[in-house]
N, C-alpha and C positions, 0 to 999 in steps of 0.2 A: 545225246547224253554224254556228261565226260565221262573222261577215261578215268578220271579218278574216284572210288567211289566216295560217295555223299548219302552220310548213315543219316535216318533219325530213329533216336530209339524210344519207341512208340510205348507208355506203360497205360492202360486202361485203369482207373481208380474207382474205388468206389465212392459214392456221393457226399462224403463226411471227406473224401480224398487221403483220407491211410494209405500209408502203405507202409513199409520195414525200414527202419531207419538205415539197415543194412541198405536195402534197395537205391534209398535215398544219397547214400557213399557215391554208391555205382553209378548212377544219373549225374551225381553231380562232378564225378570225376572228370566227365566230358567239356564241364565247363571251360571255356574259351577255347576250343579246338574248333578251327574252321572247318569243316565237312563232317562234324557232328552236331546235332541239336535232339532236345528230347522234347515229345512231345506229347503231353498226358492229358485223359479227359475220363470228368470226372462221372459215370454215369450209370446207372440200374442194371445193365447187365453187360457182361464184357463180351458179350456179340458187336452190342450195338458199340461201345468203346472203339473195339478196336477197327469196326466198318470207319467210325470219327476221323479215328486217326490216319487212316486210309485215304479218305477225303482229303485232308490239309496236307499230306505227303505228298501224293499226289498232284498239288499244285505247286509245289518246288520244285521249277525246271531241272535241278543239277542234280536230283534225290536217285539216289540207283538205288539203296537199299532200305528195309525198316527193317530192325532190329526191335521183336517184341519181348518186351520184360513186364511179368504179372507183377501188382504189387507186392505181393507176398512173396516171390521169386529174387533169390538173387546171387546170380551170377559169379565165376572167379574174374579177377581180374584182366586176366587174359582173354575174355571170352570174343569180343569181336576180331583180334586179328584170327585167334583161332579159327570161328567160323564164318571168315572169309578167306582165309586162306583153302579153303576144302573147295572153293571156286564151283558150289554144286547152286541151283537155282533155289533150294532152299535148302538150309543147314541150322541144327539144333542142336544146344546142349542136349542134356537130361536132369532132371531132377524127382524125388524120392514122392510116388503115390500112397498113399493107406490103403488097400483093397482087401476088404473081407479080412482084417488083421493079418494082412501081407504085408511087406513091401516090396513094390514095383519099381521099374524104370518109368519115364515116361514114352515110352517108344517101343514099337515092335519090329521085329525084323523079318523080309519078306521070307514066307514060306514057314512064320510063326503057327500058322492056324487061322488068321483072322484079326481085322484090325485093331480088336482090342482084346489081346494076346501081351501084352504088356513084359516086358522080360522082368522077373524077379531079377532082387537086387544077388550079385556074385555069379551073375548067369550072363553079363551085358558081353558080348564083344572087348577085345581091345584096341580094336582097331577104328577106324572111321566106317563105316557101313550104312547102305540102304537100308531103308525103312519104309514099311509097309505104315505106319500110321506115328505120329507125333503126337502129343498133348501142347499147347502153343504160348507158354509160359518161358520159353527162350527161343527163339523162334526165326531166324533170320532169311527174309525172303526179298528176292531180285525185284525190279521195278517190273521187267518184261511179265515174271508170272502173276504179277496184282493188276495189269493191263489185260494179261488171258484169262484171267478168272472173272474178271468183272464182279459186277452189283449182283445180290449181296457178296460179298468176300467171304462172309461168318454169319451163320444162321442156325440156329436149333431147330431139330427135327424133332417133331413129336410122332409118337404112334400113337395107334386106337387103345392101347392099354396105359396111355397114359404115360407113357417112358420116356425118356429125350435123350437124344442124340445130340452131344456136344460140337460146338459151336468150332471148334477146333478139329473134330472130324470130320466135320461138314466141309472144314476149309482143303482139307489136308486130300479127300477124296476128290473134290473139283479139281487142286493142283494136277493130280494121275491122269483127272480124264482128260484134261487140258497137253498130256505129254513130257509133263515134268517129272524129274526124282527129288525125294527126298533123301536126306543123309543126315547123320549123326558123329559126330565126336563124342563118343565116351571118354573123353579126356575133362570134358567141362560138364562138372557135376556140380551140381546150384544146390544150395540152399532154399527148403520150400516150408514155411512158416504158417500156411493157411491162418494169416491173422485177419484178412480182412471181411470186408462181409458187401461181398458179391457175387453172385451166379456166374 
C-alpha cells in the first residue's frame, strides 16, 4: 500500500441517480486531484451500494481509504483532511437525524446507553471522541478494516417483528468485533437533505 493516502469517495445513489446538488460541489471539487476519485452506484438500497462500491475500491491497488458520502449528505469543505488527520481506522463527521421530533447527532458516545443512543443536538462533544455507533452518510474507513470485515460489509438485519437494523450498524458493529475504533470530529457538521429516495 502507499504511504500516501489514495481516497475514493464512494456516494451510493439512488436509481433515478439524485443526489444534492450541494453534494454534487463536493464530489466534483475533487476533480483532477491525483489520489482522489469518486466513485457512485446507482442502486435499490444503499446496503447493497455501498458493498458495490467496496468492490471496485477494492480493486485499486494504491486505494488506502473510502470516504462515504450519502447522496443527500453533504459535507464542509474541509472534511477529508479533517478526517484524516484524526489517523483513527475509521473517522466520521456527523450530520442532523429527525427522531421522534428530535434532533440527533448521528453518533453515540461509548457509555451512551447503547448504540442507538444518538446524542441530541447541543449535547455533542467538542472534541474528537470515540463512538460506540455511527450512522455512515460521512464515513471515512482504512483499507485494512474493509479487508477485516469482509463480505458483506453492509447488511440489514431484520427481526421476527419485522424491524430492521441498519445497514450502517450492521457495519459499524462488525468493525468493534473485528478490533477497530471508531471516532468522531464534531467539528465536521454536514448538511442532511433527505431528498433522495433510497433505503
Amino acid at each position: 500500500m502507499s504511504s500516501k493516502p489514495y481516497i475514493v469517495i464512494g456516494v451510493p445513489l439512488a436509481p433515478d441517480r439524485k443526489a444534492d446538488f450541494e453534494n454534487g460541489v463536493f464530489c466534483g471539487s475533487f476533480t483532477g486531484i491525483k489520489n482522489v476519485e469518486v466513485i457512485a452506484k446507482p442502486v435499490h438500497e444503499t446496503a447493497y451500494g455501498r458493498n458495490l462500491i467496496i468492490i471496485d475500491a477494492m480493486a485499486i491497488p494504491e486505494m488506502t481509504h473510502i470516504l462515504f458520502v450519502d447522496a443527500d449528505v453533504v459535507p464542509p469543505s474541509e472534511t477529508l483532511g479533517a478526517l484524516l488527520a484524526l489517523n483513527k481506522p475509521v473517522a466520521a463527521g456527523i450530520y442532523t437525524l429527525d427522531l421522534e421530533g428530535k434532533k440527533h447527532w448521528s453518533a453515540s458516545v461509548i457509555g451512551s446507553g447503547g448504540s442507538y443512543a444518538w446524542l441530541e443536538h447541543g449535547k455533542e462533544p467538542q472534541q474528537p471522541f470515540q463512538a460506540m455507533a455511527i450512522a455512515g452518510g460521512c464515513m471515512l474507513v482504512r483499507r485494512e478494516v474493509l479487508q477485516a470485515v469482509g463480505w458483506p460489509w453492509f447488511e440489514y438485519i431484520y427481526d421476527s417483528g419485522g424491524g430492521r437494523t441498519g445497514e450502517d450498524i450492521y457495519f459499524v458493529n462488525r468493525v468493534k468485533e473485528c478490533g477497530f475504533e471508531i471516532w468522531v470530529n464534531p467539528a465536521i457538521k454536514c448538511k442532511h437533505f433527505h431528498t433522495k429516495d433510497i433505503t
